[in-house]
Wavefront OBJ file of the C-alpha trace (Angstrom):
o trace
v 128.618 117.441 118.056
v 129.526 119.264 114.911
v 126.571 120.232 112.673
v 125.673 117.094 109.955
v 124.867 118.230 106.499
v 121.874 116.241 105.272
v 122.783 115.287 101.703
v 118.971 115.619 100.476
v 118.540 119.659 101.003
v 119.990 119.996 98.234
v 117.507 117.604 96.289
v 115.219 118.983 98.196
v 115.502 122.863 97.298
v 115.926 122.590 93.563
v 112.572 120.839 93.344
v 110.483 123.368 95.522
v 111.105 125.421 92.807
v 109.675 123.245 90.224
v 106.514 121.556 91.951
v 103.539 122.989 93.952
v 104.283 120.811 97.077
v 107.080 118.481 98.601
v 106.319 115.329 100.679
v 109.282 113.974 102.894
v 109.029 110.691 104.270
v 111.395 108.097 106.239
v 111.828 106.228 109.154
v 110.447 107.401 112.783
v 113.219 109.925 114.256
v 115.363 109.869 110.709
v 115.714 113.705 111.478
v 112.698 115.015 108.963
v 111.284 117.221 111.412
v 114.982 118.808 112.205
v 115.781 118.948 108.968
v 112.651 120.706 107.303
v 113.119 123.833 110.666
v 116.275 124.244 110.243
v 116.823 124.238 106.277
v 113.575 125.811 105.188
v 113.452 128.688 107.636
v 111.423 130.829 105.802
v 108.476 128.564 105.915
v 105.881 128.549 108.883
v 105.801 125.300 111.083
v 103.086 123.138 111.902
v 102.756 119.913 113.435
v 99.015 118.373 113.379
v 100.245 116.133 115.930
v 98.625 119.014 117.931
v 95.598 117.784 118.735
v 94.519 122.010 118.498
v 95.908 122.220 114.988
v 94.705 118.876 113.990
v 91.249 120.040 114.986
v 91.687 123.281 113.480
v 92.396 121.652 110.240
v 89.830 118.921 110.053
v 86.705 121.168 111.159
v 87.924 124.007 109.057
v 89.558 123.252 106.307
v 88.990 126.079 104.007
v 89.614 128.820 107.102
v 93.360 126.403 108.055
v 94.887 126.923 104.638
v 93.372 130.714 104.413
v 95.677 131.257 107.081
v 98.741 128.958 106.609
v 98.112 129.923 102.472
v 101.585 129.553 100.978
v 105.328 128.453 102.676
v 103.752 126.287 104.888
v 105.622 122.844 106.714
v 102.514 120.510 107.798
v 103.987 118.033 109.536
v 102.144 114.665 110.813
v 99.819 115.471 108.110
v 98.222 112.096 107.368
v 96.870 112.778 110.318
v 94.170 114.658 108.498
v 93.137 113.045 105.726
v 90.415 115.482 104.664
v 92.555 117.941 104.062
v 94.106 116.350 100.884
v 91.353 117.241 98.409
v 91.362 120.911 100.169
v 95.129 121.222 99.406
v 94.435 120.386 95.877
v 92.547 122.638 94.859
v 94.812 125.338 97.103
v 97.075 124.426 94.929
v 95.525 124.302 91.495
v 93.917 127.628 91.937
v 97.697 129.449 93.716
v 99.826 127.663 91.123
v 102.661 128.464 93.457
v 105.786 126.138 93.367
v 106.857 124.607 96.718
v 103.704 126.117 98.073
v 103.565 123.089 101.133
v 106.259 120.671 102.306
v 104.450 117.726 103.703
v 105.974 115.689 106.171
v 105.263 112.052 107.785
v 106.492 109.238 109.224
v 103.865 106.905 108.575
v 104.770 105.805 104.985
v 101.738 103.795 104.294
v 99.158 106.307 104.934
v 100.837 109.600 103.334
v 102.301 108.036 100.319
v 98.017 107.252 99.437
v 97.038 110.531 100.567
v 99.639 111.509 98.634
v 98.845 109.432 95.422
v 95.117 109.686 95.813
v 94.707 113.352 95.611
v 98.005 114.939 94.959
v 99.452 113.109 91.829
v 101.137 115.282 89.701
v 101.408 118.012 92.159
v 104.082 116.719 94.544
v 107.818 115.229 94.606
v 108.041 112.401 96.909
v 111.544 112.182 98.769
v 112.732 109.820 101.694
v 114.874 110.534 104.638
v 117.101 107.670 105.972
v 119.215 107.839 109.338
v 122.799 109.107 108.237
v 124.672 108.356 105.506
v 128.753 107.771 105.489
v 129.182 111.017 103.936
v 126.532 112.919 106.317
v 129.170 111.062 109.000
v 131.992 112.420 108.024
v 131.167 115.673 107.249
v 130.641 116.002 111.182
v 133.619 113.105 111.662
v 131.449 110.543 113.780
v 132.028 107.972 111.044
v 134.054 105.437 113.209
v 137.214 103.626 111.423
v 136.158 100.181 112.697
v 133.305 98.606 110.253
v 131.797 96.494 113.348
v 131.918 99.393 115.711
v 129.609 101.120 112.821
v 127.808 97.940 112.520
v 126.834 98.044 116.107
v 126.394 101.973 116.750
v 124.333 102.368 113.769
v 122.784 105.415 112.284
v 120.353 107.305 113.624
v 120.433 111.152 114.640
v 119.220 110.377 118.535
v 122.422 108.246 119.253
v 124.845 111.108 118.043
v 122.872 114.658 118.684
v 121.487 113.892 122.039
v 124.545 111.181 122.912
v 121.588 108.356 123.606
v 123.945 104.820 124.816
v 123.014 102.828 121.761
v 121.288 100.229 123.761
v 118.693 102.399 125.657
v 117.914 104.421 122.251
v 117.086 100.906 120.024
v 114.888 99.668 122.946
v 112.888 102.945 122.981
v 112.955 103.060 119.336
v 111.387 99.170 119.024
v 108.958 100.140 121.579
v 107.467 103.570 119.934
v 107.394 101.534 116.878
v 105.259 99.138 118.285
v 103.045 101.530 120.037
v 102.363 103.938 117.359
v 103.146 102.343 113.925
v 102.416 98.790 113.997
v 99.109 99.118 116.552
v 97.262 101.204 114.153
v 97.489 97.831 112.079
v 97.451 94.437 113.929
v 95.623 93.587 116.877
v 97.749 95.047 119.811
v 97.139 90.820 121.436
v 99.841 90.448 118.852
v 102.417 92.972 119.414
v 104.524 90.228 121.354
v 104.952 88.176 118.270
v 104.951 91.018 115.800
v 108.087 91.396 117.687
v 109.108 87.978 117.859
v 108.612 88.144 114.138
v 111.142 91.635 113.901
v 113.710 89.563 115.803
v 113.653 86.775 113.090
v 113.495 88.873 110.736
v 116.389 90.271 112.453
v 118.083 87.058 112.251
v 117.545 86.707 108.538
v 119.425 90.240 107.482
v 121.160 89.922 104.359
v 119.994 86.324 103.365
v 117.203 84.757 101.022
v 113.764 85.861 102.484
v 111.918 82.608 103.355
v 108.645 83.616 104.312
v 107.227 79.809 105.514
v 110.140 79.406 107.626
v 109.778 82.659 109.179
v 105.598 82.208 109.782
v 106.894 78.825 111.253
v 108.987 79.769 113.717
v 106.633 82.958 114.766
v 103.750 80.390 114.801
v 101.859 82.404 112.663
v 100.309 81.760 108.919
v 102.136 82.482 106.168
v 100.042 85.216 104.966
v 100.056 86.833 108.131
v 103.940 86.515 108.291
v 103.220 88.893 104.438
v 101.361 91.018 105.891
v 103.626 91.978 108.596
v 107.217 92.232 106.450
v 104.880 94.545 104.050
v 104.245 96.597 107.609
v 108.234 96.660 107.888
v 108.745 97.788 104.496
v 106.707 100.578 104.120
v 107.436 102.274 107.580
v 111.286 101.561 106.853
v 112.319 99.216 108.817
v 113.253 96.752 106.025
v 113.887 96.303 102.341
v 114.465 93.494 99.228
v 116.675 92.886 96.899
v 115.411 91.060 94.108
v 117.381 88.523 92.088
v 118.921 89.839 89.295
v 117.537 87.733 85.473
v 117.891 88.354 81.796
v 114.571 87.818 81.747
v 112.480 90.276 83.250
v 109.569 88.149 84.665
v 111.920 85.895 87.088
v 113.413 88.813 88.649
v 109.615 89.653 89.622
v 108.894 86.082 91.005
v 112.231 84.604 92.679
v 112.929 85.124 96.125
v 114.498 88.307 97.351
v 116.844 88.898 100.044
v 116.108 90.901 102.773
v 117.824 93.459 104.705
v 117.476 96.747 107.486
v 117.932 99.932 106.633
v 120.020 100.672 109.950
v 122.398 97.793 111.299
v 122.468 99.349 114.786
v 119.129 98.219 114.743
v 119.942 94.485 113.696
v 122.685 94.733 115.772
v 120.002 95.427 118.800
v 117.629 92.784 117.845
v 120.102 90.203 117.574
v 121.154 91.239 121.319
v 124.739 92.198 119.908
v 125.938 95.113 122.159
v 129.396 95.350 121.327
v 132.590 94.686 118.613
v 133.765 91.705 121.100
v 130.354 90.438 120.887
v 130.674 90.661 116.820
v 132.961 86.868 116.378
v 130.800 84.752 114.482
v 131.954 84.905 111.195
v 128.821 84.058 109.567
v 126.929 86.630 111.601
v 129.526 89.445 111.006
v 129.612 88.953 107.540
v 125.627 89.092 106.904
v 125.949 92.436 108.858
v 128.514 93.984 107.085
v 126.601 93.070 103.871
v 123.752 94.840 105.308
v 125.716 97.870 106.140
v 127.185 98.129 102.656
v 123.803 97.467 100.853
v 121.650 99.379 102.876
v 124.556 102.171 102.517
v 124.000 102.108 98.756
v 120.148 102.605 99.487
v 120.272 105.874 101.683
v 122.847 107.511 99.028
v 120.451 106.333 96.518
v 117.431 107.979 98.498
v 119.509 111.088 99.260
v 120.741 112.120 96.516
v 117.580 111.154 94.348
v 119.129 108.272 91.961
v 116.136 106.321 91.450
v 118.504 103.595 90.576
v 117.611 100.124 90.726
v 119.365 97.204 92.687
v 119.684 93.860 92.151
v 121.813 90.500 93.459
v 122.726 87.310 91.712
v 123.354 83.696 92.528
v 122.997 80.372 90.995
v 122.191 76.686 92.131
v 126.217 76.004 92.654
v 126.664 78.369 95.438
v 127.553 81.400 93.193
v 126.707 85.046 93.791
v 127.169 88.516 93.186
v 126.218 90.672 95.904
v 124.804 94.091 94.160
v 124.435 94.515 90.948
v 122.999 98.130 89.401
v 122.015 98.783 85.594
v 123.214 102.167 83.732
v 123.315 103.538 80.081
v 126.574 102.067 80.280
v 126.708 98.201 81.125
v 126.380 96.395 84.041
v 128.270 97.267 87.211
v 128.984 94.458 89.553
v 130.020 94.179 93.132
v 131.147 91.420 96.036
v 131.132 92.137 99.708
v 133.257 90.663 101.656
v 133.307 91.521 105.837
v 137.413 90.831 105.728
v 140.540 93.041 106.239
v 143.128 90.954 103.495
v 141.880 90.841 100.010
v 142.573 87.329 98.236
v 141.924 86.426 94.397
v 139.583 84.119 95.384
v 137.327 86.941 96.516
v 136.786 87.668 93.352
v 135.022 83.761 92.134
v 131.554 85.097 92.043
v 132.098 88.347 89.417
v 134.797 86.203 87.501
v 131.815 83.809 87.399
v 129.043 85.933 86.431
v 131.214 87.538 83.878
v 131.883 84.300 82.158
v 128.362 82.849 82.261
v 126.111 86.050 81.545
v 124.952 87.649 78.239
v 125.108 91.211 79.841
v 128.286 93.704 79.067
v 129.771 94.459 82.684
v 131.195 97.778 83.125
v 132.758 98.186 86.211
v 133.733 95.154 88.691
v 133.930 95.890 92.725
v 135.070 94.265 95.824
v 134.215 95.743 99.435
v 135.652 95.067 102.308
v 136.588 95.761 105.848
v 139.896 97.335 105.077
v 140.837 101.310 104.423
v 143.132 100.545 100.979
v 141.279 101.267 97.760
v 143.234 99.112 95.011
v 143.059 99.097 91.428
v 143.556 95.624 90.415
v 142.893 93.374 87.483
v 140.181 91.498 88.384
v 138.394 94.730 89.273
v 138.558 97.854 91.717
v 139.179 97.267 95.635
v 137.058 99.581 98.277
v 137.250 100.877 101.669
v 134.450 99.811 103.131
v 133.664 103.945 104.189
v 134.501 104.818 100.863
v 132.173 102.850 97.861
v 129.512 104.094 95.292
v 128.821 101.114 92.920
v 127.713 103.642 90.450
l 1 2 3 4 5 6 7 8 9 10 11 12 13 14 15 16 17 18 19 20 21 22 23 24 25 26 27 28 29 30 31 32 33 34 35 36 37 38 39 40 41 42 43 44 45 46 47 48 49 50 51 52 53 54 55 56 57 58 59 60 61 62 63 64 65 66 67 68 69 70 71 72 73 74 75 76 77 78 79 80 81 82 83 84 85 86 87 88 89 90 91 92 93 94 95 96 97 98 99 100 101 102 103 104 105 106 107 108 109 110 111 112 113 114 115 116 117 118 119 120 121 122 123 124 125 126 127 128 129 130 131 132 133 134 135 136 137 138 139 140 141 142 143 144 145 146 147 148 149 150 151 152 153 154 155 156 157 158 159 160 161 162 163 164 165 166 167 168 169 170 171 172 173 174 175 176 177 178 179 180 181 182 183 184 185 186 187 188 189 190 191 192 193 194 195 196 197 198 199 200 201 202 203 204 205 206 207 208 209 210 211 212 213 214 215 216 217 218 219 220 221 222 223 224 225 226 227 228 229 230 231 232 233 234 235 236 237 238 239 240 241 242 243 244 245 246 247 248 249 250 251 252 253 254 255 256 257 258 259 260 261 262 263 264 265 266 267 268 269 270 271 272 273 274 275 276 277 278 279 280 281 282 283 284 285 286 287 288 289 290 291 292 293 294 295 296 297 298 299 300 301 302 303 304 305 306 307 308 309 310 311 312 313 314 315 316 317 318 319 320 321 322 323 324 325 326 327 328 329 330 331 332 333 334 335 336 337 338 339 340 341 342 343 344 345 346 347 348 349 350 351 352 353 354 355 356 357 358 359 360 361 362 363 364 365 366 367 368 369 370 371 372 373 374 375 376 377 378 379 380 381 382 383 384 385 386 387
């Protein structure tokens, strides 16, 4: 396999030189650990998944960071929380810039490290599987939207050459054993992934939380507590509705989606393109894989811009919607090879009815011919950037 430039370096090297510390985050196997060796090679290593290093630091913590004092990569390094405060003061008293890159895959517990001792002294980033662009700068991008849809995006399936199948099962399983115990009651790892597969089911639609507890047979606050699990470790994410006024976009229901379709894909026991017919399933996935596409380039190459969808009582919608200096740009995804007008109801509709100045008006959709049209700008599926 041909080497696959990861997009964030980049991000990643200008800011070393501007803050004391990094902290890289993402998804389990996202290709953090692979990425910090082999881009920041004149930094020491260390994983504290080492149970000597992780000892090391924890009884020691003044003696660990006299020896790994400056260009250090601590990896796993929620794993000791004590050594937070230690690193801040390291750091305070050094005033070196990208002193430490910190590294974890357990979101939850290093983003409050993070923000409990380290505010101010760190830049946050996030590591998703591959991007389209990370794709095709190695050329594993397939032509055929479902037979991305299925494959999905994660390093394993393309570096090592893991059958997609065999990898997602592993990757549900570790996910389950390592994540998700250290938070509910291992009795109820069968439904927490009961509760993944409907959740699974749900991808790219209106997040219904009491029909989803229902169906688990658990309580609606559990079923909270475990799609806030899924978010933060990267499994999922929302949309929220997109309102002129500021306080409904906060309170309406969001729609929820993966950040890797080969996952969904898995879940949903789809295995290959032939297997990919329903229309109404195909069409929720592609919508995933163009959204959640829009998320990872937003991650990667450190946007921090905001997303948003739209629909009404009468069935209308606009599928992503971003915010800029200069208007409103607007886009409609569509999971089909021939582009008709009526494709384009839902941003003629949202054009006539809202208050806000659109910019720039997109369709997506399965097929490889960008367009310029009149009723707004056509894209390749492979090919978009809303903004």
């Amino acid at each position: 396999m041909s080497e696959v430039s990861r997009r964030l370096i980049v991000v990643m090297k200008k800011y070393a030189t501007k803050y004391p510390s990094l902290a890289l985050t993402g998804p389990r196997q996202s290709g953090k650990t692979t990425l910090l060796r082999s881009q920041f090679t004149d930094y020491r290593y260390v994983s504290l998944e080492n149970p000597d290093n992780r000892r090391y630091a924890a009884k020691d913590p003044n003696g660990f960071l006299e020896e790994y004092d400056k260009y250090v990569i601590l990896d796993e390094v929620q794993l000791v929380p004590e050594l937070f405060s230690y690193l801040q003061t390291k750091m305070d008293n050094d005033k070196i810039m990208g002193q430490y890159i910190l590294s974890g895959s357990q979101n939850f517990q290093l983003i409050e490290r993070v923000t409990q001792s380290l505010a101010g002294r760190i830049v946050l980033f996030r590591l998703f599987p591959f991007d389209f662009k990370e794709m095709k700068s190695a050329n594993l991008l397939s032509k055929d939207s479902s037979e991305a849809i299925i494959n999905g995006f994660y390093p394993g399936i393309y570096d090592r050459g893991v059958e997609q199948k065999v990898f997602y099962a592993n990757y549900v399983n570790t996910y389950l054993e390592k994540d998700v115990s250290l938070l509910i009651n291992l009795k109820e790892a069968s439904k927490f992934k009961l509760f993944l597969g409907l959740c699974a089911a749900s991808a790219g639609q209106l997040l219904n939380v009491s029909n989803l507890a229902q169906k688990c047979g658990i309580s609606s606050p559990t079923a909270k507590s475990w799609l806030s699990i899924l978010e933060t470790s990267f499994i999922i994410f929302f949309i929220k509705p997109y309102h002129k006024n500021y306080n409904k976009r906060l309170v309406k229901s969001p729609k929820l989606y993966f950040y890797d379709t080969g996952l969904v894909a898995h879940l949903l026991r789809i295995r290959s393109t032939k297997m990919l017919t329903n229309q109404t399933v195909r069409g929720a996935l592609f919508e995933n894989l163009i959204v959640a596409e829009q998320m990872k380039q937003n991650a990667h190459e450190y946007k921090h811009d905001d997303y948003w969808f739209w629909n009404n009582y009468d069935g209308k919608e606009v599928d992503l919607i971003v915010e800029s200096d200069s208007g409103v740009h607007i886009c409609e995804i569509k999971g089909t090879s021939t582009v008709m007008p009526k494709l384009f109801d839902g941003l003629n509709y949202f054009k006539a009815v809202s208050e806000e100045d659109v910019y720039t008006e997109h369709l997506v959709y399965a097929g490889s011919q960008k367009q310029k049209r009149t009723l707004g700008t056509v894209w390749p599926w492979d090919e978009f950037e809303i903004v």
